[in-house]
C-alpha positions in Angstrom: 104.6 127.3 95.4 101.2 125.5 94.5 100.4 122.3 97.4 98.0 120.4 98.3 97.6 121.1 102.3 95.3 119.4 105.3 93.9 122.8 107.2 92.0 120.2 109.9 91.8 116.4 110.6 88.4 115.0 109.2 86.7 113.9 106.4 89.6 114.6 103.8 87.0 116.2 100.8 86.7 118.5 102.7 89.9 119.5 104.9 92.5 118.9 102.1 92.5 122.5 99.2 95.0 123.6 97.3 97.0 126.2 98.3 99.8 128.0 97.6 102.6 127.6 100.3 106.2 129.4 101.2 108.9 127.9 98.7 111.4 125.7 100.7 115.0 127.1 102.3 117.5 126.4 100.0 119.3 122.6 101.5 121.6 122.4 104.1 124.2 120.6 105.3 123.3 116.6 104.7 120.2 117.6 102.8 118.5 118.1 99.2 116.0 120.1 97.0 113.4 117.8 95.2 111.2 118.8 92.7 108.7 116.4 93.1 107.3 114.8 89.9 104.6 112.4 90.7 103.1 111.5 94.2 100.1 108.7 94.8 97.3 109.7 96.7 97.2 106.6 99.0 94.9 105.4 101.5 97.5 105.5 103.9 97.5 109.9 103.0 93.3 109.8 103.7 94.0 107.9 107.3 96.9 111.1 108.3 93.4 113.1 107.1 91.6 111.8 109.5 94.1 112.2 112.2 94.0 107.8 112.8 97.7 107.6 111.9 100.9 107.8 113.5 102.0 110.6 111.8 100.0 113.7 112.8 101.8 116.7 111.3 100.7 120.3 113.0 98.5 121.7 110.6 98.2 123.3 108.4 100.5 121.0 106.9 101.2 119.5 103.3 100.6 115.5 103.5 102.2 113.2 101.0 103.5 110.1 102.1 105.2 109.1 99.0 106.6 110.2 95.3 109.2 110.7 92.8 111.5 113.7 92.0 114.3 115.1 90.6 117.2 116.6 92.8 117.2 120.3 92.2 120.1 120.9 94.1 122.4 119.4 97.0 123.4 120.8 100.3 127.1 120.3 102.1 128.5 117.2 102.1 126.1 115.0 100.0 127.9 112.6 97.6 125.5 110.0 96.9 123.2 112.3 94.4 123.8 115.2 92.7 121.2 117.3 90.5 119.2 115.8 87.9 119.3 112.2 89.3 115.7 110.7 89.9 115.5 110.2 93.4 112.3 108.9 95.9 110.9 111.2 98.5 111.8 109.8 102.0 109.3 108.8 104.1 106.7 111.4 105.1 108.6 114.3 103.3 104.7 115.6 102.2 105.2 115.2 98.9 102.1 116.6 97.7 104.4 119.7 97.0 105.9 121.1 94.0 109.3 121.1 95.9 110.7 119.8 98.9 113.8 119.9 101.2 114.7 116.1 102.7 117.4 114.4 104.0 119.9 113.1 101.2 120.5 109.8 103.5 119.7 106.8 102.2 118.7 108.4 98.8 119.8 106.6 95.6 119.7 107.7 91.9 116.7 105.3 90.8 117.0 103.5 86.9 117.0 105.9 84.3 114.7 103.3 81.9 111.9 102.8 85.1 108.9 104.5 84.1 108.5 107.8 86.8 104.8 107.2 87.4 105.5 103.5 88.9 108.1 104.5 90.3 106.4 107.2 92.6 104.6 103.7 94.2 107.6 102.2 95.2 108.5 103.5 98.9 105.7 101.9 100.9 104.3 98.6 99.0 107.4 96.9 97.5 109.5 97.1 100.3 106.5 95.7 103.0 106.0 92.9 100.6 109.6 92.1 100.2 110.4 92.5 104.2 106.9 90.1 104.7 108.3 87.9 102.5 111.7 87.4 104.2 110.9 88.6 107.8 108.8 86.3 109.6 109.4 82.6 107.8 112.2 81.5 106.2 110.7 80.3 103.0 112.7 78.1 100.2 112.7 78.6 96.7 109.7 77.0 95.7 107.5 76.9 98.4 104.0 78.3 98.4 102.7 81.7 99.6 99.0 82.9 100.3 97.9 86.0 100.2 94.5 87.8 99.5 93.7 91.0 98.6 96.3 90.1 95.2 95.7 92.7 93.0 96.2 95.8 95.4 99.3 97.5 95.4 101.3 95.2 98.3 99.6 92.3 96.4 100.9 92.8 92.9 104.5 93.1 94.7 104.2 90.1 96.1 103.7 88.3 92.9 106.9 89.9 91.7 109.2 89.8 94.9 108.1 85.6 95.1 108.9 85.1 91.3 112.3 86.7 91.4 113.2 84.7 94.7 111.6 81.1 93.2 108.4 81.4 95.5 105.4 80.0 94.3 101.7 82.5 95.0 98.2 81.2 95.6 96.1 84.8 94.8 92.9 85.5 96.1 90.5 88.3 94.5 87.6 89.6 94.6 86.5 90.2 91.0 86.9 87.7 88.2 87.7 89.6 85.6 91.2 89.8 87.7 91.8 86.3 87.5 93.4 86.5 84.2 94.9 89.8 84.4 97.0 88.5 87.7 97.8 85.6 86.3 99.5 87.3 83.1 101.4 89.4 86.0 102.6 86.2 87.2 101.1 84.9 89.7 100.6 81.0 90.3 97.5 80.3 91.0 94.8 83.2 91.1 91.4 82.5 92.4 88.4 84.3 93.7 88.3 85.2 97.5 85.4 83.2 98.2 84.6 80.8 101.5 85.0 77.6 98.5 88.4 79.2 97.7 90.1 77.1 100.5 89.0 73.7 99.6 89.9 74.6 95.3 93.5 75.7 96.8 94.0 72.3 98.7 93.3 70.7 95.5 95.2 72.6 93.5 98.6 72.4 95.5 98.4 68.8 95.8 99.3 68.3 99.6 101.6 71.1 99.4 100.9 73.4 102.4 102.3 77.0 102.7 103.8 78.4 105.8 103.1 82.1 104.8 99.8 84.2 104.2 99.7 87.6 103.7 96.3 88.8 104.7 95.5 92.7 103.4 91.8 92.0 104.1 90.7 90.4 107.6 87.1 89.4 108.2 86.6 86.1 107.0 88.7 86.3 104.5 91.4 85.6 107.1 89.7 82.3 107.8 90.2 81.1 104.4 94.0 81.6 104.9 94.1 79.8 108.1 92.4 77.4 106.3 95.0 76.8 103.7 97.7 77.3 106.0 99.5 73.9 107.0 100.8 73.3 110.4 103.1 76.0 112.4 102.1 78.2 109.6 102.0 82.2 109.8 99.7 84.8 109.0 101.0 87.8 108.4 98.4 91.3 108.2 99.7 94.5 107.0 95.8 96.1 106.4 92.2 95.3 107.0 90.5 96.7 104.2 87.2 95.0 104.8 86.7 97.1 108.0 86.3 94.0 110.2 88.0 92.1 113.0 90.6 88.9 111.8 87.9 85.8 111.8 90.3 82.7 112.7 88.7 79.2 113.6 90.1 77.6 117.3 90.3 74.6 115.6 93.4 75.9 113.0 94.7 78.2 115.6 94.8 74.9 118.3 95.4 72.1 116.4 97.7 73.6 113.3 99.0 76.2 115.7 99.5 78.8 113.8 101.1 82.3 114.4 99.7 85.7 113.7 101.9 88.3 113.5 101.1 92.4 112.2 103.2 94.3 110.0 104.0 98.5 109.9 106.9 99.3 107.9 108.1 102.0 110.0 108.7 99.8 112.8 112.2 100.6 113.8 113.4 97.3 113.3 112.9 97.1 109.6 114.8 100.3 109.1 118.0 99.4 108.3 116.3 96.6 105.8 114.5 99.0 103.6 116.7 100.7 101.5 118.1 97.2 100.1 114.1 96.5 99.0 113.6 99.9 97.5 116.4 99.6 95.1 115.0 95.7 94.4 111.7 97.3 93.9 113.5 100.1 91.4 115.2 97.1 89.7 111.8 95.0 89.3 110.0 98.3 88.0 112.8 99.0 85.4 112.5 95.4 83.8 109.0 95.2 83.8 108.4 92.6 86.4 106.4 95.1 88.8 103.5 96.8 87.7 100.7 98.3 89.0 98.0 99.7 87.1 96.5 103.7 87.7 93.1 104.4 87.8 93.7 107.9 87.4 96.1 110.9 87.1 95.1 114.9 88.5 96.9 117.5 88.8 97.4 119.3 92.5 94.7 121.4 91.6 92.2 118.8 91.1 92.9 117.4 94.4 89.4 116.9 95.3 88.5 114.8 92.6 91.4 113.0 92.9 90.6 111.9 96.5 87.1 111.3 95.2 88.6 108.7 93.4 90.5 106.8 95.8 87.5 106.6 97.8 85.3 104.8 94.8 88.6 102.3 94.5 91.7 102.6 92.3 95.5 103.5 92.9 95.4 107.4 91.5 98.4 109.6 90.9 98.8 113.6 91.1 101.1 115.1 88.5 102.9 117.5 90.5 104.7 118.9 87.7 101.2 119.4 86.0 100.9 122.2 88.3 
């Protein structure tokens, strides 16, 4: 059975091959056979790499914190799929694997009419926007959120989560040529993440100041939510993909006393909360309302490459079934 397996933690390029692996025991008791369709390479995967995660398997080991597949076949006492539904990998089931055995709890037969790529992206960033969106301020229909980093993966679920719950989304990017694109997705107001954008948001919501920002960024891009953030507001950061500390000015944190709080959706207290926002994620994805764009699609085989392209930017897919 062809994989794609981490031999040492590291630089990924160079400790991730592909390999051929033992095929799975058939499923026990409680359990199920996948066969894994589609699995995203995300950056998430490339941090377990480099051995900076939680998750540290013993190696070698297949990684793969995400994907999509088919039930192949069903253990003892599992009534809530049978074979041939369409079914998400659990959490860290190392999907990057033409087959896998994983727990049938909490698995779901996702909507036939959702597209299986799209799907694939649906266990980690839908349900941290969704649970950000509900778990820290309890927003009204019609109130404002911030967020930057908009047009990432958690970003472009935001957009959809707010619109289906009567939320309103400020968007901040980096490259204009997303402006428009983000704003056809839905979202509000889109602008570029810039230190002017604060003052331009101010105008544009009219005295209206929101309670919630999403920050996927840090550096001073954190600042510029603070900024926009109205009194007893609440910052909420779930990544720090510019590499740098959170930059927040005394002044807002003093005077508009705001609260930062940090997000990790396996946290054991959002546990119970996440199977509810994958099968809200499943239903946005099926009607179109949830979309993220891939850069690119490899097979296992072209592993390499693939992470080559996660590293120059862009969500990237492996076709498992292409092996």
């Amino acid at each position: 059975m062809r994989a794609a397996q981490l031999i040492a933690y590291g630089n990924p390029a160079d400790n991730i091959q592909f390999a051929d692996v033992p095929e799975p025991a058939a499923p026990g008791a409680g359990q199920v056979l996948i066969g894994v369709e589609y699995a995203p390479v995300d950056l998430s995967d490339l941090l377990v790499a480099r051995g900076v995660y939680p998750v540290r398997p013993a190696l070698p080991s297949v990684i793969g914190n995400e994907g999509v597949g088919r039930v192949l076949a069903v253990g003892a006492d599992v009534h809530n799929v049978k074979p041939g539904d369409r079914v998400l990998a659990p959490y860290y089931s190392f999907t990057w694997n033409e087959r896998v055995v994983a727990p049938a709890a909490g698995l779901f037969a996702l909507p036939r009419e959702a597209d299986p790529q799209q799907l694939a992206m649906l266990s980690i960033n839908p349900p941290t926007a969704a649970l950000m969106l509900s778990e820290y301020v309890d927003l009204k229909p019609g109130e404002w959120v911030v967020q930057n980093a908009a047009n990432s993966g958690v970003g472009r679920a935001v957009i959809a989560f707010a619109k289906a719950r009567g939320l309103k989304t400020v968007n901040l990017v980096r490259r204009a040529e997303l402006v428009g694109e983000l704003q056809q997705a839905g979202g509000d107001l889109v602008l570029l993440d810039t230190p002017e954008a604060a003052e331009a948001v101010k105008s544009a919501l009219d005295g209206a100041a929101p309670r919630l920002a999403i920050d996927g960024v840090g550096g001073a891009s954190t600042t510029t939510l603070a900024t926009v953030l109205g009194t007893g507001g609440t910052i909420v950061s779930y990544a720090a993909t510019s590499r740098t500390p959170l930059a927040v000015n005394s002044r807002d944190i003093i005077f508009k006393r705001l609260t930062l709080r940090g997000f990790f959706l396996s946290a054991p207290e959002f546990a119970a909360k996440i199977q509810p926002a994958l099968e809200q994620g499943a239903a946005l994805i099926a009607d179109g309302s949830l979309y993220t764009p891939i850069s690119g699609i490899y097979p296992l085989s072209a592993i390499k490459e693939a992470i080559a392209h996660v590293e120059r930017g862009g969500k990237v897919m492996l076709d498992i079934a292409a092996a």
